[in-house]
mmCIF file as gemmi writes it, N, C-alpha and C atoms, coordinates in Angstrom:
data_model
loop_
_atom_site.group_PDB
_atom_site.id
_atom_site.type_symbol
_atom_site.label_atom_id
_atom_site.label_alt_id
_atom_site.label_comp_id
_atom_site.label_asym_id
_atom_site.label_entity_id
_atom_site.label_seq_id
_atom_site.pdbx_PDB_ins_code
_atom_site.Cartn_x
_atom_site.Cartn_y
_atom_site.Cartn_z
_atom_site.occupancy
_atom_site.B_iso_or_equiv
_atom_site.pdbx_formal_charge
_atom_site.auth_seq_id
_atom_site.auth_asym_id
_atom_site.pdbx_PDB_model_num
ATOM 1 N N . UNK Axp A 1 ? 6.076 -13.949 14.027 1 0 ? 1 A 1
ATOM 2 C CA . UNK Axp A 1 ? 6.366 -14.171 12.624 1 0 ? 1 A 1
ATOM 3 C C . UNK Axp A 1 ? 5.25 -13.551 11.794 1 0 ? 1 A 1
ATOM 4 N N . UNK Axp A 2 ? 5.952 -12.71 10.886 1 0 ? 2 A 1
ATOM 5 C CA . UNK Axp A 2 ? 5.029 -11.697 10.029 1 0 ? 2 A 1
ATOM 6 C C . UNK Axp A 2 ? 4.109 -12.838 8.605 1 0 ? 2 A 1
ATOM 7 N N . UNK Axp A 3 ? 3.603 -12.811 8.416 1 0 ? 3 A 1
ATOM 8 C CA . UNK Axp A 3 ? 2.758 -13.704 6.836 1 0 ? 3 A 1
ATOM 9 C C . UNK Axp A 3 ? 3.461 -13.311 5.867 1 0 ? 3 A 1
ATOM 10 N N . UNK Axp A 4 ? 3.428 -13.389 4.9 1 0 ? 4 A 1
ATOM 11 C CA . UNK Axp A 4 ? 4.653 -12.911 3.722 1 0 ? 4 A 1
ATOM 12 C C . UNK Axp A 4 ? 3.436 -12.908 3.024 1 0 ? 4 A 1
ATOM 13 N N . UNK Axp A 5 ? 3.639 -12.074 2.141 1 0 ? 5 A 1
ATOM 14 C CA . UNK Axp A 5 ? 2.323 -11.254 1.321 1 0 ? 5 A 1
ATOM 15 C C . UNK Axp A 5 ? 2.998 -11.464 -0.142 1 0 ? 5 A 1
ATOM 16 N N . UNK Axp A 6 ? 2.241 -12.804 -0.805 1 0 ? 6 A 1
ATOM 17 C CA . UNK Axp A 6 ? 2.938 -13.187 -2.377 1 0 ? 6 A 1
ATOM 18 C C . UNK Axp A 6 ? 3.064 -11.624 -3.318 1 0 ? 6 A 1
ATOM 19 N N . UNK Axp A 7 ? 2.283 -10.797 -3.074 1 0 ? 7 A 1
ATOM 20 C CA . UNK Axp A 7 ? 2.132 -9.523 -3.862 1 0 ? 7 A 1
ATOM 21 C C . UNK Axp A 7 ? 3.927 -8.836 -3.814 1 0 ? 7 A 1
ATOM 22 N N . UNK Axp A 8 ? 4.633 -8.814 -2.386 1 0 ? 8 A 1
ATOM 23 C CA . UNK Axp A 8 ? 6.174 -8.907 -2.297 1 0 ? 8 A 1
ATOM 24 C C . UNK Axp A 8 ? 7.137 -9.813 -2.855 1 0 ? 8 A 1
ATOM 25 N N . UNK Axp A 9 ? 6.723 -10.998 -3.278 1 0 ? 9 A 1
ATOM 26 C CA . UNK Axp A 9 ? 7.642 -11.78 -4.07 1 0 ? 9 A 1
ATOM 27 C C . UNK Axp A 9 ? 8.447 -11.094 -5.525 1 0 ? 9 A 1
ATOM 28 N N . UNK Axp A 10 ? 9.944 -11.198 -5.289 1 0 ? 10 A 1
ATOM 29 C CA . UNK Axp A 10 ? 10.339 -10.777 -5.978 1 0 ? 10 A 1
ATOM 30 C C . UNK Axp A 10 ? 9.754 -10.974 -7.824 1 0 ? 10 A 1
ATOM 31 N N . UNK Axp A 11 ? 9.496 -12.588 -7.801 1 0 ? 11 A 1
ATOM 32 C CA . UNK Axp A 11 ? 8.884 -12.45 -9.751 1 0 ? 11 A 1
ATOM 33 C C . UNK Axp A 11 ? 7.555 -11.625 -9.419 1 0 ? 11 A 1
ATOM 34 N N . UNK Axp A 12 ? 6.333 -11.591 -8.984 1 0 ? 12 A 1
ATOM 35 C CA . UNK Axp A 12 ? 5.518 -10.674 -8.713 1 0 ? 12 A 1
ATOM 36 C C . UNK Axp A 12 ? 5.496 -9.259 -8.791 1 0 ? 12 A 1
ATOM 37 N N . UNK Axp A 13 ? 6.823 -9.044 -8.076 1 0 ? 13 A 1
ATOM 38 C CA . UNK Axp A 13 ? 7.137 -7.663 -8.107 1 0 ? 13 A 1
ATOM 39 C C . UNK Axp A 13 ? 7.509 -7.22 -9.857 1 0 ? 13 A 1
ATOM 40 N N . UNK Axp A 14 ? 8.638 -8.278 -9.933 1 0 ? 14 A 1
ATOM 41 C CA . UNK Axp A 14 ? 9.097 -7.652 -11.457 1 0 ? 14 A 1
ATOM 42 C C . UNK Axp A 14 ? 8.146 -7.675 -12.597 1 0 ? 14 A 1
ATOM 43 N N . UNK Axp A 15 ? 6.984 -9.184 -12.458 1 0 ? 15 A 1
ATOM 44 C CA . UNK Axp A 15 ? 5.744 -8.708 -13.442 1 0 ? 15 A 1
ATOM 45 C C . UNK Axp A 15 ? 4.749 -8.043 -13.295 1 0 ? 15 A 1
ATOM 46 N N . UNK Axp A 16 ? 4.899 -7.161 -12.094 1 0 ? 16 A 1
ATOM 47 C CA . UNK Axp A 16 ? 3.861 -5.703 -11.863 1 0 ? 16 A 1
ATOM 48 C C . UNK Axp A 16 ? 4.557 -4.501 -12.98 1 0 ? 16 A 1
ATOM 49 N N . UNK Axp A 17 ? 6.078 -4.846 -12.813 1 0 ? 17 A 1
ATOM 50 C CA . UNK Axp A 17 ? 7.206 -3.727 -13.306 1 0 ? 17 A 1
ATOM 51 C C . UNK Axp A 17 ? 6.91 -3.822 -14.886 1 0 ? 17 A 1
ATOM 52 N N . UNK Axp A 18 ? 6.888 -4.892 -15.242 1 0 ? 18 A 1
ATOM 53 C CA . UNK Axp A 18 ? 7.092 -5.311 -16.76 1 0 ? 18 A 1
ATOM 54 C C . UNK Axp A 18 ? 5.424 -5.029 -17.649 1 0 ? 18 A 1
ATOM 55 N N . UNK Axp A 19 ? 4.421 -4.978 -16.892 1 0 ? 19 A 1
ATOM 56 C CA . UNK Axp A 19 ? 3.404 -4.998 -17.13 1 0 ? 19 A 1
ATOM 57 C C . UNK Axp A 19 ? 2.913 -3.69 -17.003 1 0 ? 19 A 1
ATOM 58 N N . UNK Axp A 20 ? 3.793 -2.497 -16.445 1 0 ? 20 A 1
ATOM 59 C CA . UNK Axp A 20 ? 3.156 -1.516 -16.226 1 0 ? 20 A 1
ATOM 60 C C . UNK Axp A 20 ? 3.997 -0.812 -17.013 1 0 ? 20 A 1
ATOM 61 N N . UNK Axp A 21 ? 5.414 -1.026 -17.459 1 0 ? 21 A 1
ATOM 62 C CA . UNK Axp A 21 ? 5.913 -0.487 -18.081 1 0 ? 21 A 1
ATOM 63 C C . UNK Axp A 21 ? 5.36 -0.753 -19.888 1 0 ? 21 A 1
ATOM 64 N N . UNK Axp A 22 ? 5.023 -1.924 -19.984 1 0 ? 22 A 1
ATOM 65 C CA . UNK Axp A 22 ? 3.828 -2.298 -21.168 1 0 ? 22 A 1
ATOM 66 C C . UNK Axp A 22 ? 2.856 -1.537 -20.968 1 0 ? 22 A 1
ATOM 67 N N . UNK Axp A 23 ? 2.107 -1.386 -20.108 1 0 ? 23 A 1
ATOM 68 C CA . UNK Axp A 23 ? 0.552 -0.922 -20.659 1 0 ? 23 A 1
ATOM 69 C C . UNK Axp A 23 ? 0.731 1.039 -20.519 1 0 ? 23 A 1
ATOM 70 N N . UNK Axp A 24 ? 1.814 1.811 -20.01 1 0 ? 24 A 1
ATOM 71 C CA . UNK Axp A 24 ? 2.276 2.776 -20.146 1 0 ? 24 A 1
ATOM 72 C C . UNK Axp A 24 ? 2.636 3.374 -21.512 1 0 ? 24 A 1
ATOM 73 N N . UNK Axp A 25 ? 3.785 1.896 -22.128 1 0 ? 25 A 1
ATOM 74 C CA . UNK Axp A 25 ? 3.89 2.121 -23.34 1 0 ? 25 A 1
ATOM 75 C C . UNK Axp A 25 ? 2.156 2.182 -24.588 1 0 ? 25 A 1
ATOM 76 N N . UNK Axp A 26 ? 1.866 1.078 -24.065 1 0 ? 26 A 1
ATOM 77 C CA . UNK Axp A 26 ? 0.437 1.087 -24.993 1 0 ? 26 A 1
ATOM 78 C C . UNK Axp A 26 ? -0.8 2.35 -23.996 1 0 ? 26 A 1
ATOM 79 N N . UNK Axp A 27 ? -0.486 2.668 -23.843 1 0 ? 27 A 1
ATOM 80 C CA . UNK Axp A 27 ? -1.221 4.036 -23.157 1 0 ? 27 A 1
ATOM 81 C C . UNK Axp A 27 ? -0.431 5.335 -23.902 1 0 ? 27 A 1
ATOM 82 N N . UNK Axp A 28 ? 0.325 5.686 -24.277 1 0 ? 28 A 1
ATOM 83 C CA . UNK Axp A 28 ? 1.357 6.779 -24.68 1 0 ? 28 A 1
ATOM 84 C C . UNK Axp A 28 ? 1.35 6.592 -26.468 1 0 ? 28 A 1
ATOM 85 N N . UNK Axp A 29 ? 1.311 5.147 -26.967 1 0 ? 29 A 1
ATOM 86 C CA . UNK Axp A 29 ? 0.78 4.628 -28.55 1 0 ? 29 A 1
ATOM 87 C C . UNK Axp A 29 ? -0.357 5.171 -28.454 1 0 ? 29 A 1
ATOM 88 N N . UNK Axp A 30 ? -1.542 4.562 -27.297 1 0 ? 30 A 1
ATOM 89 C CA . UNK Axp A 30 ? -2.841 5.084 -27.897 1 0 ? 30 A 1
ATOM 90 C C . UNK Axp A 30 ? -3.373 6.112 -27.774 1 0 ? 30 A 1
ATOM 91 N N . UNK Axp A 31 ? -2.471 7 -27.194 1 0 ? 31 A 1
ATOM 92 C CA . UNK Axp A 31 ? -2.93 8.42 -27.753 1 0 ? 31 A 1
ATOM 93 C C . UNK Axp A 31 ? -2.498 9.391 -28.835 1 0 ? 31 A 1
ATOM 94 N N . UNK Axp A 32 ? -1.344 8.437 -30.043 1 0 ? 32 A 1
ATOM 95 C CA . UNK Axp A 32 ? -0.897 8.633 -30.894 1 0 ? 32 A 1
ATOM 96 C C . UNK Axp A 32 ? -2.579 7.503 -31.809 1 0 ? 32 A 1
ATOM 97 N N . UNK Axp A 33 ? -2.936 6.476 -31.663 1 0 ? 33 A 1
ATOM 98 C CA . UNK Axp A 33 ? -3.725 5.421 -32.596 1 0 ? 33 A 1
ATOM 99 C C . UNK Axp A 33 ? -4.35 4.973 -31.487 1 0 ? 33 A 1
ATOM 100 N N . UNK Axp A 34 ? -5.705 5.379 -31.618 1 0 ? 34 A 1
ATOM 101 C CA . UNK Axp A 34 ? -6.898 5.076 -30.077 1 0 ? 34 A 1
ATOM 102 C C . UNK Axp A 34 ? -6.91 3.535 -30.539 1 0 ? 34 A 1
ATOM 103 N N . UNK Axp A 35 ? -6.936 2.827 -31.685 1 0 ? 35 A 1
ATOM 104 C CA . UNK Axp A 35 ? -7.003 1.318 -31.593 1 0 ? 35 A 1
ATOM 105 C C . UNK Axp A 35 ? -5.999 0.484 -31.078 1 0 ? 35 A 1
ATOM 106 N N . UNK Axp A 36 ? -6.535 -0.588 -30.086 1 0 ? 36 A 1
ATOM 107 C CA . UNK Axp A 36 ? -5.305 -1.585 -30.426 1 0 ? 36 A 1
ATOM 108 C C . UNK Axp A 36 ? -5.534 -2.93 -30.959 1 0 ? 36 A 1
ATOM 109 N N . UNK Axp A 37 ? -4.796 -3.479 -31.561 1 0 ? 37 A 1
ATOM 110 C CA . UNK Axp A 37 ? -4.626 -4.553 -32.293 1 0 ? 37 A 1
ATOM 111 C C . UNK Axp A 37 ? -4.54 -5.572 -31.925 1 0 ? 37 A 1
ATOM 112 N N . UNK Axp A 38 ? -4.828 -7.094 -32.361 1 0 ? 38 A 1
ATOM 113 C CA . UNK Axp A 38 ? -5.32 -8.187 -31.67 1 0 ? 38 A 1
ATOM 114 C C . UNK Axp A 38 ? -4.451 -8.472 -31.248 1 0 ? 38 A 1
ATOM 115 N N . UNK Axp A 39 ? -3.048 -8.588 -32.123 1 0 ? 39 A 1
ATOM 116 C CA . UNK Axp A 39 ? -1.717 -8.507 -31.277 1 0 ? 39 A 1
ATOM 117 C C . UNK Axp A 39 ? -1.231 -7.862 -30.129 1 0 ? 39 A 1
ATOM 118 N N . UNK Axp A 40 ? -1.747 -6.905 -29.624 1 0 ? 40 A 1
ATOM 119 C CA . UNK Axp A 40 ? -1.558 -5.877 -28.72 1 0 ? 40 A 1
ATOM 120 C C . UNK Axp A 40 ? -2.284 -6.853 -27.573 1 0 ? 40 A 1
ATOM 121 N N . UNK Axp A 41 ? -3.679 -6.79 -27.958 1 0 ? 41 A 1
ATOM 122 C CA . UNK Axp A 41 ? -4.357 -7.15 -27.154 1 0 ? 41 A 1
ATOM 123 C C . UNK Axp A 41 ? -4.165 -9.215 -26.086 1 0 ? 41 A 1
ATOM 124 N N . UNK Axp A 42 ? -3.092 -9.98 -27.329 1 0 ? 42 A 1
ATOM 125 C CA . UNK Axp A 42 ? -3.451 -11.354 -27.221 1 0 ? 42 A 1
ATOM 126 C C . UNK Axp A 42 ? -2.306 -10.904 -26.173 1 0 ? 42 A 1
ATOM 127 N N . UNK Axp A 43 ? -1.27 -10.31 -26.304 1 0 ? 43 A 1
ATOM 128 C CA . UNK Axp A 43 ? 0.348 -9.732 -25.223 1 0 ? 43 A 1
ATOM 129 C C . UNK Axp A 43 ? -0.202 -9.756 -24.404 1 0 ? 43 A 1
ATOM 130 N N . UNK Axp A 44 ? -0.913 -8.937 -24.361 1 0 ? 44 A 1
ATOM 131 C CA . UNK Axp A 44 ? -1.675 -7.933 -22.671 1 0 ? 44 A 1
ATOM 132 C C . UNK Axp A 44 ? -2.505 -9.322 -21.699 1 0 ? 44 A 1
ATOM 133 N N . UNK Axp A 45 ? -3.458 -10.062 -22.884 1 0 ? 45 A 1
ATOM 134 C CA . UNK Axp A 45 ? -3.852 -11.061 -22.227 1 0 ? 45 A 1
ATOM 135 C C . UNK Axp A 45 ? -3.007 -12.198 -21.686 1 0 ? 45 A 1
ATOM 136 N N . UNK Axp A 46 ? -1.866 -12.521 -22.595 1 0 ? 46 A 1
ATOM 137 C CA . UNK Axp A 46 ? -1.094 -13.596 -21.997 1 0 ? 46 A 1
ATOM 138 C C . UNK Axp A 46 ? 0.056 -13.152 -20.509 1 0 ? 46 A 1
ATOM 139 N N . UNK Axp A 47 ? 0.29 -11.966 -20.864 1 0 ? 47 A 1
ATOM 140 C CA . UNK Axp A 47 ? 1.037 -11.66 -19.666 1 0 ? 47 A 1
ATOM 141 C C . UNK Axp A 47 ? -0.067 -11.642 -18.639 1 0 ? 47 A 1
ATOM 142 N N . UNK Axp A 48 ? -0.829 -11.038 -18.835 1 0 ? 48 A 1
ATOM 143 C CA . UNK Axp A 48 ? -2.334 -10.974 -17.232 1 0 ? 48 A 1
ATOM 144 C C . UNK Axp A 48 ? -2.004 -12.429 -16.727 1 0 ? 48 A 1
ATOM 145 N N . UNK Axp A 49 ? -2.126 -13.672 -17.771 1 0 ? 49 A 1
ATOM 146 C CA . UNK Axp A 49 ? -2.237 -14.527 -17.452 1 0 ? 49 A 1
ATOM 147 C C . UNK Axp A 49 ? -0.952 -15.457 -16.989 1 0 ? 49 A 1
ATOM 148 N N . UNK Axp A 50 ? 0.017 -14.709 -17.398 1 0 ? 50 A 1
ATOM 149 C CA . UNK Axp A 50 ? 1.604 -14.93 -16.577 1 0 ? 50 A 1
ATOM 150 C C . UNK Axp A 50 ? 1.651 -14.811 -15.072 1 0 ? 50 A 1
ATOM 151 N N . UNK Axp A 51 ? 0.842 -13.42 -14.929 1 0 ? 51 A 1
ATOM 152 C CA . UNK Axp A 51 ? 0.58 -12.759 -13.343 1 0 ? 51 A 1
ATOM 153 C C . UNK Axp A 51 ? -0.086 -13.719 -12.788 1 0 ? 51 A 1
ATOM 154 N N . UNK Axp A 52 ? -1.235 -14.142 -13.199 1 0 ? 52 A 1
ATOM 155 C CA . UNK Axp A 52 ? -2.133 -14.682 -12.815 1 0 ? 52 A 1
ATOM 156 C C . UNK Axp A 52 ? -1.485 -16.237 -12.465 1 0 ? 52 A 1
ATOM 157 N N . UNK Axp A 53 ? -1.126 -16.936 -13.077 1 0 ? 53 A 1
ATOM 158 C CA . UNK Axp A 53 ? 0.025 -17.959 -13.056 1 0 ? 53 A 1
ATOM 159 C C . UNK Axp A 53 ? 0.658 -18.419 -11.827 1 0 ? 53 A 1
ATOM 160 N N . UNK Axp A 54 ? 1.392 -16.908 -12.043 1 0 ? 54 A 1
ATOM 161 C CA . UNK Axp A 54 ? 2.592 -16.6 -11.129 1 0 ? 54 A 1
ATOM 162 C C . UNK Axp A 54 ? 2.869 -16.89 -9.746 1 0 ? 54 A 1
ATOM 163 N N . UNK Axp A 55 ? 1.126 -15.502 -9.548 1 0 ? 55 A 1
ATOM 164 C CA . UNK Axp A 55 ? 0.718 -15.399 -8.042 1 0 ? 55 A 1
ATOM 165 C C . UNK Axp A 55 ? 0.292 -16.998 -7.813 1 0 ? 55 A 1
ATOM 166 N N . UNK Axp A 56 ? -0.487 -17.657 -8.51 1 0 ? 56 A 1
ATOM 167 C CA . UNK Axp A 56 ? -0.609 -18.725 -7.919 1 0 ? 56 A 1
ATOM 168 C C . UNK Axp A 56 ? -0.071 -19.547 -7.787 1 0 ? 56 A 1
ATOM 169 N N . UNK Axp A 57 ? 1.287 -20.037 -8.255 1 0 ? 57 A 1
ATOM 170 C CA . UNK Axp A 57 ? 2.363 -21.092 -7.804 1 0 ? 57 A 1
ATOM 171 C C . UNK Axp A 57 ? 2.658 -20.349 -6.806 1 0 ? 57 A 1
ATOM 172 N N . UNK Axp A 58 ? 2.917 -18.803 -6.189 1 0 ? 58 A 1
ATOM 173 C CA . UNK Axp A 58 ? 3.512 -18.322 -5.015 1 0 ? 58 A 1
ATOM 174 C C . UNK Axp A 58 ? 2.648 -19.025 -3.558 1 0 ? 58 A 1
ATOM 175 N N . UNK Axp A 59 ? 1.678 -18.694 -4.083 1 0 ? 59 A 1
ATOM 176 C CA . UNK Axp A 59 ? 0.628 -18.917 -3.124 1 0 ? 59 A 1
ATOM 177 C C . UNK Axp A 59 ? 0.165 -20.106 -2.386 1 0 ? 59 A 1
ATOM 178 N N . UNK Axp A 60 ? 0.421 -21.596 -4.073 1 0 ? 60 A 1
ATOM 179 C CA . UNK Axp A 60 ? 0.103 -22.914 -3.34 1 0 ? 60 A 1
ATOM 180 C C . UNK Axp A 60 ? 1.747 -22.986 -3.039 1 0 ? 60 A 1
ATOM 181 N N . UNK Axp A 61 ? 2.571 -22.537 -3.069 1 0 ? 61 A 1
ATOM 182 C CA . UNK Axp A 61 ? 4.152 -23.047 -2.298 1 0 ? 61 A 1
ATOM 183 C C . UNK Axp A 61 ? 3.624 -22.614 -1.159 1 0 ? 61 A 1
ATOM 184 N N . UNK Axp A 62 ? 3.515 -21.047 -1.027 1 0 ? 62 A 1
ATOM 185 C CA . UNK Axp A 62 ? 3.254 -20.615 0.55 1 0 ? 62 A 1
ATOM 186 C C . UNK Axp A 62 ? 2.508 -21.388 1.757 1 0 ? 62 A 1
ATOM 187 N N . UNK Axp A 63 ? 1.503 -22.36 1.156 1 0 ? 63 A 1
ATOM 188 C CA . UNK Axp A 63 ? 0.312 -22.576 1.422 1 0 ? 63 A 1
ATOM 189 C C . UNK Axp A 63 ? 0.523 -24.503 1.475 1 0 ? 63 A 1
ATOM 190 N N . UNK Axp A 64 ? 1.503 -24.698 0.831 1 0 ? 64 A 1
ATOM 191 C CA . UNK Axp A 64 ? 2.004 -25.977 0.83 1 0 ? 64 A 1
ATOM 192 C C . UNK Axp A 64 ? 3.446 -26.167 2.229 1 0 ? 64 A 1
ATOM 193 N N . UNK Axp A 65 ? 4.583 -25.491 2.257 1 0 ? 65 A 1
ATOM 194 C CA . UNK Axp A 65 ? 5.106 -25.261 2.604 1 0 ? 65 A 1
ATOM 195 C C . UNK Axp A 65 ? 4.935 -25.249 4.393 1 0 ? 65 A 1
ATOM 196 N N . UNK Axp A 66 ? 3.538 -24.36 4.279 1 0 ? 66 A 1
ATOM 197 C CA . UNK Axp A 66 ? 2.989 -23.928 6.024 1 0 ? 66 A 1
ATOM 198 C C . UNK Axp A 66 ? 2.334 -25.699 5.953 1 0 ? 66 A 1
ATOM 199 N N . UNK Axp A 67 ? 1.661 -26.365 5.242 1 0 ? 67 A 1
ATOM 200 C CA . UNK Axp A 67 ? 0.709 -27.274 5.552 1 0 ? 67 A 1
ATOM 201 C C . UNK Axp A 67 ? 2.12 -28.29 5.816 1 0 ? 67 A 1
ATOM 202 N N . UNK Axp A 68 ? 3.161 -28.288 5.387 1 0 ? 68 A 1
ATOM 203 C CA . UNK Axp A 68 ? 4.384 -29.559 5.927 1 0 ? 68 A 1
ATOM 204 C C . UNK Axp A 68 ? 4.828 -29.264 6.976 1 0 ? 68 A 1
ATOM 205 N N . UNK Axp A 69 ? 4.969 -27.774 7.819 1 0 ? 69 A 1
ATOM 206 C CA . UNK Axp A 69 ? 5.255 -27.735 8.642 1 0 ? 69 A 1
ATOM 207 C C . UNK Axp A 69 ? 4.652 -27.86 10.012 1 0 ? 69 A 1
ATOM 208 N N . UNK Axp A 70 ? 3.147 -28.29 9.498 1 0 ? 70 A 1
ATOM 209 C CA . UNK Axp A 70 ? 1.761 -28.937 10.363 1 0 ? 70 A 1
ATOM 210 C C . UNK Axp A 70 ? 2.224 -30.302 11.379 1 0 ? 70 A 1
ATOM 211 N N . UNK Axp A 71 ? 2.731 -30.42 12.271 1 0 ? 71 A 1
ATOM 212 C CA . UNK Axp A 71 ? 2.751 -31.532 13.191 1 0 ? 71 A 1
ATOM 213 C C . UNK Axp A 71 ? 1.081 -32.175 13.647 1 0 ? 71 A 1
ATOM 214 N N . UNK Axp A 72 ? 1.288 -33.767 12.614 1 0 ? 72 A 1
ATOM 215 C CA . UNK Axp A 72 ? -0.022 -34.25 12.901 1 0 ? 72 A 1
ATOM 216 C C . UNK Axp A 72 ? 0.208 -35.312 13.58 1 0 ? 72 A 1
ATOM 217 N N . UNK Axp A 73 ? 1.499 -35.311 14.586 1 0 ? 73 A 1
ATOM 218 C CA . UNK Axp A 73 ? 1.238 -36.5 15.93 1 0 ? 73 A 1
ATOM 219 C C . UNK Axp A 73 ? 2.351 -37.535 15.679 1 0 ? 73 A 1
């Protein structure tokens, strides 16, 4: 049995997608306007922190999940 790698989880996957297709867009703006705006910037931070979130409910399920299937006698 292979480990399952939370980085493959499908929401993971799609907020790599959504986040890169954002910072592409604000990469392609800022070479039209080198600034970005606090608004720009509070997005960028709250989604990081969506990811950040994310991976970690994947991780304590993964990690919860293996610890129930622990036979303690």
């Amino acid at each position: 049995m292979s480990p399952h790698n939370p980085l493959n989880d499908p929401n993971v996957v799609y907020l790599r997608a959504v986040i890169g297709a954002r910072l592409a867009k604000l990469r392609e703006d800022g070479e039209r306007d080198r600034g970005a705006s606090a608004i720009e910037w509070a997005i960028i931070t709250a989604i990081l922190a969506l990811l950040a979130i994310t991976i970690g409910a994947v991780i304590t399920k993964k990690v919860t999940d293996k610890a129930n299937t622990i036979n303690t006698g």
